[in-house]
Every structure is written in structure tokens, then in C-alpha cells.
C-alpha positions as CSV (number, residue, x, y, z in Angstrom):
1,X,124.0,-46.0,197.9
2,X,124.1,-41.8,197.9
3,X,125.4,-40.3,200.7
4,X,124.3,-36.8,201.8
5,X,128.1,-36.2,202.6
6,X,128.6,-34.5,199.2
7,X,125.7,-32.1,199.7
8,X,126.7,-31.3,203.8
9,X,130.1,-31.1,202.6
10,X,129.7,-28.0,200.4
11,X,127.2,-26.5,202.6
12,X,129.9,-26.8,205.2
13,X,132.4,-25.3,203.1
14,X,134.4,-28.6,201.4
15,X,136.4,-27.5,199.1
16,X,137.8,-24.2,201.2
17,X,140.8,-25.7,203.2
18,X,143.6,-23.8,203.6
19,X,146.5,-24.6,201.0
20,X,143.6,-25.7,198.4
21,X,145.3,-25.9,194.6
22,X,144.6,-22.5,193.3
23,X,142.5,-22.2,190.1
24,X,140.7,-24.9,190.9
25,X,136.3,-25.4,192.7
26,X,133.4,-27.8,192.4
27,X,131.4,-26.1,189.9
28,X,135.2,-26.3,187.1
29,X,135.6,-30.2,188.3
30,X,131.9,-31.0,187.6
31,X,132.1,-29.2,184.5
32,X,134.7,-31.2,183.3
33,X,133.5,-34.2,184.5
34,X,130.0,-34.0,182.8
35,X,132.2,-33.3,179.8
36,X,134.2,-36.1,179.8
37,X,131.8,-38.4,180.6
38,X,129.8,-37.3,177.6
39,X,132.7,-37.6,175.4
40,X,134.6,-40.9,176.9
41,X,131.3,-42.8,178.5
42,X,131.2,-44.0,181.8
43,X,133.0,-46.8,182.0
44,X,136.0,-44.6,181.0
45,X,136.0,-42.4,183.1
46,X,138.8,-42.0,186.5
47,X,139.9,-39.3,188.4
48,X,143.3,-39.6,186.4
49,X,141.8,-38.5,183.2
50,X,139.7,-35.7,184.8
51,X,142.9,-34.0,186.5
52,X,144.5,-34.8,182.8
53,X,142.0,-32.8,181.3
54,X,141.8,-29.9,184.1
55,X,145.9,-29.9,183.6
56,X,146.2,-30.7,187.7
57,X,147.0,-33.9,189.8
58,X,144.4,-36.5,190.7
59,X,145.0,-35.2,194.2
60,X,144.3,-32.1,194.1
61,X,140.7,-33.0,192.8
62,X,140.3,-34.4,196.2
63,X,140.8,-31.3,197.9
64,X,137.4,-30.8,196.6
65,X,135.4,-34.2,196.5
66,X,135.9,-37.3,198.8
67,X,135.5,-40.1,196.2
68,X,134.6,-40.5,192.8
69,X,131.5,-41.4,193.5
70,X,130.7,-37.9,195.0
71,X,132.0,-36.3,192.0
72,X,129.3,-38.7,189.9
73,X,126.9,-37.6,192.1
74,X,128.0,-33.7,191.5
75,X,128.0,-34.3,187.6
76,X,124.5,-36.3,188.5
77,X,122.7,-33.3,189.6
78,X,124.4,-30.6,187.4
79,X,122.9,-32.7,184.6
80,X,119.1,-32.2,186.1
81,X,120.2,-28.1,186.1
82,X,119.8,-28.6,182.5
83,X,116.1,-29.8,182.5
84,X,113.9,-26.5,182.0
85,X,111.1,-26.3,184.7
86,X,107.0,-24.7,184.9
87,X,107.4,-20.9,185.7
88,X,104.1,-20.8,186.0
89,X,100.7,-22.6,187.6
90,X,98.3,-20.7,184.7
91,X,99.3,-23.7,181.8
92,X,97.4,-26.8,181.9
93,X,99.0,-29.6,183.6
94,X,98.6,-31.9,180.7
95,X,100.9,-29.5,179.0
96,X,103.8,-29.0,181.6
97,X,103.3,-33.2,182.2
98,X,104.1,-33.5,178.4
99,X,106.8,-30.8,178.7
100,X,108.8,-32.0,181.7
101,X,108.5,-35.9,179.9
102,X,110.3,-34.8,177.1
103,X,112.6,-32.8,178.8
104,X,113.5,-35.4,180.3
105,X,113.5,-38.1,177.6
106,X,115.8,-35.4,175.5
107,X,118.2,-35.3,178.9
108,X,118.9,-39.0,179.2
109,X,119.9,-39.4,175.4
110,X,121.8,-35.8,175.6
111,X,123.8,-37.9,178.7
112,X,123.9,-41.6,178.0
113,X,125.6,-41.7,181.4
114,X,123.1,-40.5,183.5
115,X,120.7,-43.1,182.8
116,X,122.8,-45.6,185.0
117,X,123.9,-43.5,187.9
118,X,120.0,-41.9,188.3
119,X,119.4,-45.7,189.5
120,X,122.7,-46.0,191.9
121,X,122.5,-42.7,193.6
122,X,119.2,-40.8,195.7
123,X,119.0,-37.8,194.0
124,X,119.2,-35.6,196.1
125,X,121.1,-32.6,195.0
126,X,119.2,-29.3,194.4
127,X,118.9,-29.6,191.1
128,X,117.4,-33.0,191.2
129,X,115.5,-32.2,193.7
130,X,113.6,-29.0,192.0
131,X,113.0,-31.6,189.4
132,X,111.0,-33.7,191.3
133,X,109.1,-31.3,193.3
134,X,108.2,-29.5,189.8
135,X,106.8,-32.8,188.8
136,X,104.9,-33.3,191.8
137,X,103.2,-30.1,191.8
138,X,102.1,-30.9,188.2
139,X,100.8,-34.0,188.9
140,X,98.9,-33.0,191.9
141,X,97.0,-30.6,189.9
142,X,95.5,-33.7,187.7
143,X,93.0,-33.7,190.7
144,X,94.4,-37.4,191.7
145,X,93.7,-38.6,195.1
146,X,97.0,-38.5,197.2
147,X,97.3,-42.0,197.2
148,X,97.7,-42.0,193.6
149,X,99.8,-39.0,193.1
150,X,103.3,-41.1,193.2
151,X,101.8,-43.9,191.2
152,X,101.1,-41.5,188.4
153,X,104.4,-40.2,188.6
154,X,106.2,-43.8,188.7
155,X,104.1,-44.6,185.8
156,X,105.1,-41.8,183.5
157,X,108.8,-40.8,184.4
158,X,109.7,-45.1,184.7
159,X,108.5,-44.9,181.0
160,X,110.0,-42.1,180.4
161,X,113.5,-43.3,181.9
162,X,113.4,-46.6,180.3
163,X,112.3,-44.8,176.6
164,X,115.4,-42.3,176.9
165,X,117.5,-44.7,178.1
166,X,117.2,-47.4,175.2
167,X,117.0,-44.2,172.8
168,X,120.1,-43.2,174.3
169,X,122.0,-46.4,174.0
170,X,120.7,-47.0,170.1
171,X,122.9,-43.2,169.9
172,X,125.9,-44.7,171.1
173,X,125.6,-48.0,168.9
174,X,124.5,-45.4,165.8
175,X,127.7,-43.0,166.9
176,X,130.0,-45.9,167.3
177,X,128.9,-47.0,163.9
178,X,130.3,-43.7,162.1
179,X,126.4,-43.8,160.9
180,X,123.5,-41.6,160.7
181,X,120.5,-43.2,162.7
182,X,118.9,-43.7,159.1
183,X,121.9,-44.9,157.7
184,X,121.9,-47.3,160.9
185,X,118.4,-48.5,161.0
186,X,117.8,-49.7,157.1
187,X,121.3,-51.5,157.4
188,X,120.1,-53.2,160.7
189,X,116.7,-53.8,158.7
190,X,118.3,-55.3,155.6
191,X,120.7,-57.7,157.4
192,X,117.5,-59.3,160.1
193,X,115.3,-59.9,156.8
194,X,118.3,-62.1,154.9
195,X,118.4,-64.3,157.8
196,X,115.1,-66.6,156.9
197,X,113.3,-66.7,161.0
198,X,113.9,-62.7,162.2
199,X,112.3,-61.8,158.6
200,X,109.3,-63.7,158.8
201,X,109.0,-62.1,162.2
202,X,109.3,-58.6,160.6
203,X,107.2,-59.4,157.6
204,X,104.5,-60.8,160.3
205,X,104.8,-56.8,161.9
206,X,105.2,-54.9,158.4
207,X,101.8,-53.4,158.9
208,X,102.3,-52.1,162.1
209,X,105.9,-50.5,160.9
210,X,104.2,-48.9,157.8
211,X,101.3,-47.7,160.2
212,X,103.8,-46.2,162.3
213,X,104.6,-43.9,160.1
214,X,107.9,-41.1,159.5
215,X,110.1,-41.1,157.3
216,X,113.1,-40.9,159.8
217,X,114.1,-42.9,162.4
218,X,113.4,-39.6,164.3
219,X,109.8,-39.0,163.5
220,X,109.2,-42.4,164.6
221,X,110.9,-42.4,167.6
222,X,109.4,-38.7,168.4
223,X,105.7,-40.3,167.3
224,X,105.5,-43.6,170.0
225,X,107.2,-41.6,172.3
226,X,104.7,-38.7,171.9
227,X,101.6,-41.5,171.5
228,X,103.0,-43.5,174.7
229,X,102.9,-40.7,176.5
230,X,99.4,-39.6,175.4
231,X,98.1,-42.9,176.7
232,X,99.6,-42.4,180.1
233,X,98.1,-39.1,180.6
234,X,94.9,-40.3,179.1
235,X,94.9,-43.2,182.0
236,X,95.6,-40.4,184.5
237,X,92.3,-38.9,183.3
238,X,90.4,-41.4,183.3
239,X,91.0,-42.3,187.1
240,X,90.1,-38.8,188.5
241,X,86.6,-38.9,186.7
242,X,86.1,-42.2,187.9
């Protein structure tokens, strides 16, 4: 569970004791840690290897943050800083709904390691939470009641986190595999239709997969998501004309 202690802490000035390791603040530590974790993966990841790659000892990170979970936390919400937000109200909501989706879908496979800590931690860091007020205001232009405002969101952005997260994951599998995600997919394809059950299953779907359409595994992944989507919005719709 999150703890608002990381967030109090810098607004109370953590990080500014007397006798502090010099060269060092929050916003170099997070850096490094959103970088390592994207190189090195979560599981990987200590507070050894980030003072090894910021050149300092472990303990002089925690001049800065309690725990290592309050540094995830930190690297959490500098993550959602990335996530480009409505400026203004003029645009249709359909179109800023679409536009934070994906920006969010392209944010959990930029950071495979976000995916799991979004669902330890609250979210509550400014970043995040600008996030989810942009996204409220969005939906609450749809002309929902307000008792269906959340629902709408749960129902997009849980599709949304579940899409990016398996897309994100199939990355890693297609990056461990020195592969490209084409390369990746037709040699997965080839080796399920030798084996005699998985390829009748496959052959039983071949029209859906050639109706799918793309010629890379990136249009095809860019055409459900976009189509999944679509549906969602259309359902939204349908229940404020009702």
C-alpha cells in the first residue's frame, strides 16, 4: 500500500538535511531510477545498483528517500509526467478520450515496469494525479450521468492498462529474443501450426487473422487497439442518448 509519506516528505523539505551528500536531489535519483528500471526490469532493480550507477553509496540515496518503495513511487509518477495532457476544452471529447488512451497505451509499453507498480501503489503524486483529473474532465463532457462517470473511466483505462500491459510484455519476450516483432510473431506462428491441436485451433481462426488485417505485427496491434477502443466510446454514446 502507498503512503503519502513520500509526497509530505518533499513538501516538507526531505531531502534538505544538513550534511546531505553534495551533487546529489530527488529529481537526479528518480531519473536514474526510471532509467534503470527501463534498462534492467524491475525485478533487478536495488538501491545498490542505483547508487552504482549515480557513482555514490546506497546510503546516501536515503538521505533523500525512506525506502525503496518511495523511490518506486517517485519513478511511478515521473513516468505519468510523460503522458501529454488536453490544453484545451474546444476539441471534442471523443478525440482527447482517444488521445489520452493511447497515450497511455504507448506509456505502459515505453515502461514495462510501470504496469505492475500502477496496481501496488495509490497514485497519488502530481503527475498521476493531473492524469486523472484530465481524464475526468473529458469524460464528464460525454454528458454521462455522475453515477456513470467512473464506470466509463474503469471501462476504458482497465482496457487500456491490460492492452499496454500484455503489449508491453510481448516487447520484452520480442527484445529478449534478439528479434524484430515480425521476425518474432511468424516464428511463434510456424512452430503452434507443426504441433497437430494448436494448428487446428489457428486454422479454425484463419479468417478472422486474414480479416484483421496489416502487414505488421504493428498495424495489427495499432488496428484492435484502435477498434477496441472505438467500441468503448461507441457504448459511452449510446448510454447518454438513452
Amino acid at each position: 500500500m502507498a503512503r503519502a509519506s513520500v509526497w509530505l516528505g518533499e513538501k516538507a523539505g526531505k531531502g534538505s538535511r544538513s550534511g546531505q551528500p553534495s551533487g546529489l536531489d530527488r529529481a537526479r535519483i528518480t531519473s536514474a531510477t526510471v532509467r534503470l528500471l527501463d534498462s534492467d526490469g524491475l525485478d533487478k532493480f536495488s538501491m545498490r545498483r542505483l547508487a552504482a550507477e549515480l557513482k555514490v553509496t546506497a546510503m546516501s540515496v536515503y538521505w533523500y528517500v525512506d525506502t525503496k518503495d518511495d523511490l518506486l513511487e517517485l519513478a511511478l509518477d515521473a513516468a505519468f509526467g510523460e503522458l501529454r495532457l488536453p490544453e484545451a476544452a474546444e476539441d471534442g471529447w471523443r478525440d482527447q478520450l482517444r488521445a489520452l488512451a493511447t497515450e497511455y497505451r504507448a506509456l505502459l509499453v515505453r515502461h514495462p515496469w510501470l504496469s505492475p507498480l500502477a496496481g501496488r501503489y495509490l497514485n497519488i503524486g502530481p503527475h498521476s494525479l493531473a492524469f486523472s483529473r484530465a481524464v475526468q474532465q473529458v469524460v464528464r463532457r460525454a454528458g454521462l450521468p455522475a453515477h456513470g462517470v467512473t464506470g466509463a473511466i474503469s471501462a476504458v483505462f482497465q482496457f487500456v492498462y491490460g492492452y499496454g500491459t500484455i503489449e508491453g510484455h510481448f516487447a520484452e519476450r520480442v527484445a529478449a529474443a534478439g528479434m524484430t516483432a515480425d521476425e518474432y510473431f511468424n516464428t511463434a506462428m510456424t512452430a503452434v501450426t507443426e504441433v497437430p491441436g494448436p494448428a487446428a485451433i489457428i486454422e479454425e481462426s484463419a479468417d478472422l487473422m486474414a480479416a484483421r488485417g496489416g502487414d505488421t505485427v504493428a498495424e495489427m496491434l495499432d488496428r484492435d487497439f484502435t477498434f477496441a477502443l472505438d467500441l468503448l466510446i461507441a457504448g459511452i454514446e449510446a448510454k447518454v442518448t438513452r
